[in-house]
N, C-alpha and C positions, 0 to 999 in steps of 0.2 A: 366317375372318381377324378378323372383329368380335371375338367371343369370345376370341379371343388375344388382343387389344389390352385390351379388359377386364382379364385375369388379368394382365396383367403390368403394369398401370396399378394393378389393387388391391395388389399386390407393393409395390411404389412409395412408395405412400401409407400402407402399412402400418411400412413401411421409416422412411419420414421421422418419421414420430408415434413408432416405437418411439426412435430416436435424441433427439427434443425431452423424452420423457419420462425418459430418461435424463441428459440435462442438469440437468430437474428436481430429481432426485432428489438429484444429486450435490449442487446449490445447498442441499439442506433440510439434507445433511448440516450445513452450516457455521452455517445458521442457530437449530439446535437443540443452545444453549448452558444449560448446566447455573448455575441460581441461587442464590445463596447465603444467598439467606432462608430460616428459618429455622420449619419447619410443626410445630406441635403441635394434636396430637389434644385436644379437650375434650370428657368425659364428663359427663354431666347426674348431679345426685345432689341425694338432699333437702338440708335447709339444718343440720338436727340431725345426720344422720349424717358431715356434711362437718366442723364443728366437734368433736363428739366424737373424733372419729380423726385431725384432724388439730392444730387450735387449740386445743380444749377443756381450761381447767385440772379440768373435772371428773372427767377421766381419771383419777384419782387416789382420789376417793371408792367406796370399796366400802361397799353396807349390807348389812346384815344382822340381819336381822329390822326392828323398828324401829330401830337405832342405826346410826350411816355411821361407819365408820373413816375416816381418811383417809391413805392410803398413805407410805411416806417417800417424798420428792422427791429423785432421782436427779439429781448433778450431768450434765447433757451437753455434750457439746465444742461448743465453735461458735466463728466466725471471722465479723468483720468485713468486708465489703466494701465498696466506694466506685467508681460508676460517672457518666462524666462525658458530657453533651450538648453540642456548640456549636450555639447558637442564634442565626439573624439576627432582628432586631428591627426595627421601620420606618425608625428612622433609619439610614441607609444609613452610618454612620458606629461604629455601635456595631453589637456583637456580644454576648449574655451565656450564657455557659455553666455550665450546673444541676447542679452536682454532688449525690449518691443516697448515702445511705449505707444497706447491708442487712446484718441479722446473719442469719449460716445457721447453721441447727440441725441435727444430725444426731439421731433421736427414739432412744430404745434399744430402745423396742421391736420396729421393724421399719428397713427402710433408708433409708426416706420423708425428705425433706429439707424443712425447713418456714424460711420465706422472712420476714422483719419488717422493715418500715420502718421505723427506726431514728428519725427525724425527719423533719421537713419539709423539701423539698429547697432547696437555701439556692444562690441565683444571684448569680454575679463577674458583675459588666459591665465589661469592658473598651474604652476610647474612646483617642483619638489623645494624649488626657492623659495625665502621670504622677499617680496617685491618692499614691504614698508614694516614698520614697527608691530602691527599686529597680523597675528597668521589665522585662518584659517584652520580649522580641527576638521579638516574632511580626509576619509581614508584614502588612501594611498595618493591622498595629491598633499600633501601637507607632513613637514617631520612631525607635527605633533597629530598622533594618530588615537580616532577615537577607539573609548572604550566599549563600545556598539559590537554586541558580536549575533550573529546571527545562527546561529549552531547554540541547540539546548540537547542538553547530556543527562543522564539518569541512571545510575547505581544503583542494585540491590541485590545485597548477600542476604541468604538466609540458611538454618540448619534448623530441623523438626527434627524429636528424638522421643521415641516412644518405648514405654520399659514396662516389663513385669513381671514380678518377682514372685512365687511360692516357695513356702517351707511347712511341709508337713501340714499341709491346705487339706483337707479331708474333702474338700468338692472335687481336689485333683485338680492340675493343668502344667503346664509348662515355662518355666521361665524366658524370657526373649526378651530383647532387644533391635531396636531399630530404627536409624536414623535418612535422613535427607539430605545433601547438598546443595542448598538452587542458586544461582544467581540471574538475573537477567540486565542486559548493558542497554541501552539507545543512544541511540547520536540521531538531532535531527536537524537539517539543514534548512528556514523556511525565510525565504526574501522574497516580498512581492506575491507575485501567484507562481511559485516555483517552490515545491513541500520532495525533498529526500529525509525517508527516513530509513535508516539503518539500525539491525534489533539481534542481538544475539542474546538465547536463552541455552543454559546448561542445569540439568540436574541429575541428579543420582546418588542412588537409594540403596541401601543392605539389610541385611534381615538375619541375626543370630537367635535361634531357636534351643533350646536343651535339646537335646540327642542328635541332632542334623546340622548340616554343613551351611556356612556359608553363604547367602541365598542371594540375588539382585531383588530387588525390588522397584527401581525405576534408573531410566537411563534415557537420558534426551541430551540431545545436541542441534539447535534448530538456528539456521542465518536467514533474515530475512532483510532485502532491500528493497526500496521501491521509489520509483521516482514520478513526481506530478508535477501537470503544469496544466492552468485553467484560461483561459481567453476571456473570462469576464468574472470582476471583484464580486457579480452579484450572484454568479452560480457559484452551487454547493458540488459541481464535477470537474474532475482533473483528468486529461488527458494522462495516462500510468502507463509504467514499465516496470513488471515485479520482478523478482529474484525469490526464489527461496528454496533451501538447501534443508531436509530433516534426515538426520541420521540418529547414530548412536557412538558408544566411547568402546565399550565393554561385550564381552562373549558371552550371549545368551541361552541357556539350558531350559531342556525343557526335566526339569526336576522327579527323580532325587536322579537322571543321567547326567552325570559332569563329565562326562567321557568327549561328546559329540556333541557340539555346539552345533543351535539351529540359527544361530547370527552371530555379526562378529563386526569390528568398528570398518562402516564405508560396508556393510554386508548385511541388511541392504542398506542404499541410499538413494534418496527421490528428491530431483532437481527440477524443478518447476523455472521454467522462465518465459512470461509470456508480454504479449501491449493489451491495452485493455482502456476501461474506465473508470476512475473509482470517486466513490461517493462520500463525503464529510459534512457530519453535522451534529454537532456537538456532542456526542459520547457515541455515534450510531457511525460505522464504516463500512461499506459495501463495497465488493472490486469485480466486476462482470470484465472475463476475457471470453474474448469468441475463438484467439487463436493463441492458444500455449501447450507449447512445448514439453512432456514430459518426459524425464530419463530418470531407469531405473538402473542403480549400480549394485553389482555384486563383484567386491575387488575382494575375492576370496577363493582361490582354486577347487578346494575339495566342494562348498556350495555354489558355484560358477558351473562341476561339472555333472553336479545334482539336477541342474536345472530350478532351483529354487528361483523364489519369490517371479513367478511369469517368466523366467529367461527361459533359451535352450539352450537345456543340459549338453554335456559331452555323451559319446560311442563310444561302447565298451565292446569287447569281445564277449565270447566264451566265458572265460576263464576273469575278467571282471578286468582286464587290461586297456586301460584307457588310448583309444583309436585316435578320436579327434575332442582339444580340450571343446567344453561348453562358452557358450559367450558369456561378459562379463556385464554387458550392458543392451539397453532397450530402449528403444524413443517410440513415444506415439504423442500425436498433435490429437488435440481434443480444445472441451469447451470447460474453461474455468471458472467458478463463483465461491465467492471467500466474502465474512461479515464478522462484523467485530464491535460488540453493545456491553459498554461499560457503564452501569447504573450502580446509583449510591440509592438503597430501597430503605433506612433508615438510619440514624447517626451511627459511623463506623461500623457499619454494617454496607458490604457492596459485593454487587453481580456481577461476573463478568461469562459473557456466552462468545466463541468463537467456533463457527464452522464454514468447512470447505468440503465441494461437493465440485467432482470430474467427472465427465465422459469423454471418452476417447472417440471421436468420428468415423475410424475405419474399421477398429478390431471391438465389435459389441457394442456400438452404439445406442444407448440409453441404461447401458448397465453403469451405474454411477456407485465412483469412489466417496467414503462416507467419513469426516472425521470429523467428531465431533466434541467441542470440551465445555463444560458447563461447571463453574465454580464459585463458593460463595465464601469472601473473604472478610473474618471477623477480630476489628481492630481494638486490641486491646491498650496498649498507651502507645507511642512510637516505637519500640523494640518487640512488643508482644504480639503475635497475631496470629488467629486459630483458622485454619482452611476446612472446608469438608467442598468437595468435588468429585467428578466424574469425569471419565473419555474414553469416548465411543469409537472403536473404528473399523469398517467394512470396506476390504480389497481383496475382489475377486480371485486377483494373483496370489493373495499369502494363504498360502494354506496350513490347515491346524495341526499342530504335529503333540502327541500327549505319548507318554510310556507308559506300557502292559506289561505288566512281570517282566520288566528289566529289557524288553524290547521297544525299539522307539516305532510308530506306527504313525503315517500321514494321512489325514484327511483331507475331506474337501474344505470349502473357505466356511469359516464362523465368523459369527460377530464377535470381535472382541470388545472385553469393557472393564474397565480398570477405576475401583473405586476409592477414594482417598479421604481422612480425616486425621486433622495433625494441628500440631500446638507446637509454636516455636520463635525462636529470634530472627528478626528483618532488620539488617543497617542499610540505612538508603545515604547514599554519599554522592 
């Protein structure tokens, strides 16, 4: 019986190492980005035979016997170039840029390209001054400042409202109502190979039913930042650093209890911050971390001393007297993977699928966090436009809490899944 336990404990542990190292690997793909500089080979050669063959006007002298001819001189093509530096200088106010000028030669005797500084390289400084009649429109060296911005920004308010009304309906049903709030904001920063994007989404949702109270129906609050920067124009991978913050606004019930909230705003909240690598290419984004951070918040005493959502709870006595409060918060380091595919699948008609999928490395490694949203957005002129979507989410920590004749009773973790159809106004500004 020892020896079975052995074998199937080495099984295990072979198991878990072969899956980490897999994760590894997948991370080096992103991070082994192709550079753009630029390698030449230098061969060592005497100092005679490098001028003879390449500079050397003596090229030209043939002797013979005592007497040197000297060959006719062959006109060869050559073209002018002019190559330009911008240079910071200490005073943080000026900049000077070193313009080169090179004549290239092409040799007739073989293909060799021979290279001549033409002069001394001759430097503009340019300062917040005008030196002559006309100025320069370059940013912040110049009063007259371009209109070049490099930050693009994106508004979008929307409200979905759904209504229905019976009067003496002989099928029977219920009259309700119920609406949406969403907006979502962007700011994105992109110069060169350096992409910040910054994304806040807000929405939330109510539900008025005939005979029943007040109901939530959707509440999100989600910050996401992320910063890239790629070492070569020709790769599709950026060196990242994400941010991203998901909570809620509002006091969560699990229905028809409104006594006892089973969330509450920042109760919970999940802080993802990790480096990584992420992928771009034209409507498709992928972001593999190997090492991110996550914190789980309950800034809420009575579910802090519950122990909710994975914390530890506080110690009660006897008599239900609170010993020592529960923690408010949780970190574990794990492996992050987040993707993001926005397809246009026929006119005004588009897809958009995002998920992200965690494992934690030390507490349950390979039990993975699941959220998943899948939605299909249906464009009716520029204000109108019909949603129908879904979002999926599996976290081990949240556990499912439903009321039984007026008592509220907690389970183990379920999948949740929340399904959505709606028809409403979008202003994008």
């Amino acid at each position: 019986m020892w020896n079975l336990c052995r074998i199937y404990l080495k099984k295990y542990v072979m198991f878990k190492f072969k899956i980490i190292v897999f994760f590894m690997l997948l991370s080096a793909v992103g991070f082994s980005q192709p550079l753009d500089s630029l390698h030449i080979k230098k061969t060592s050669t005497d100092v005679n035979t490098f001028y003879r063959t390449q500079f050397s006007v003596f090229d030209t002298l043939v002797k013979r016997n005592d007497t040197l001819f000297l060959r006719p001189i062959t006109v060869e093509p050559k073209m002018v170039l002019q190559d330009s530096v911008l240079m910071n200088l200490k005073s943080g106010d000026v900049q000077q840029v070193v313009v080169s000028t090179f004549e290239v030669t092409k040799r007739n005797k073989n293909t060799d390209l021979a290279y001549f500084l033409i002069s001394k390289p001759t430097g503009f400084v340019y300062d917040r001054l005008p030196r002559a009649n006309s100025q320069i429109p370059y940013d912040a060296l110049s009063p007259i400042r371009s209109e070049v911005s490099f930050w693009k920004k994106t508004n979008s308010l929307g409200l979905d409202i759904n209504q229905g009304t019976f009067s003496n309906w002989n099928a029977g049903g219920f009259s309700s109502v119920s609406g949406i709030v969403k907006g979502d904001f962007t700011r994105k920063y992109e110069k060169g190979r350096t992409v910040w994007l910054n994304e806040l989404k807000v929405r939330y949702g109510l539900n008025k039913q005939e005979n029943l109270e007040l109901r939530k129906t959707d509440d999100v609050l989600n910050i996401n930042s992320s910063f890239g920067y790629k070492t070569s124009v020709k790769s599709n991978w950026y060196y990242s650093a994400k941010m991203t913050l998901n909570t809620q606004m509002a006091n969560g019930y699990a229905y028809p209890n409104v006594e006892d909230p089973i969330s509450r705003a920042f109760a919970p909240a999940y802080l993802f911050a990790g480096i990584g690598s992420e992928y771009f290419k034209n409507n498709f984004k992928a972001y593999i971390s190997p090492l991110t951070l996550k914190s789980t918040f309950v800034l809420d005493n009575t579910l802090a001393n519950k122990g909710e959502f994975g914390l530890e709870g506080g110690i009660f006595d006897a008599d239900g007297n609170l010993l020592k409060a529960g923690k408010k918060s949780r970190n574990e380091l794990g492996f992050l993977f987040t993707s993001e595919w926005n397809k246009s699948i026929m006119k005004n008609v588009n897809l958009k699928n995002n998920l992200t999928l965690y494992t934690d490395y030390l507490n349950n490694f390979g039990n993975v966090d699941v959220d998943w949203q899948l939605q299909l957005e249906m464009k009716v002129n520029s204000l109108i436009k019909a949603t129908l979507g879904g979002h999926l989410i599996y976290d081990d920590d949240i556990k499912n809490k439903r009321d039984v004749n007026g008592t509220q009773i907690t389970e183990g973790p379920r999948v949740q899944f929340k399904q959505l159809l709606s028809v409403g106004l979008v202003y994008n500004f």
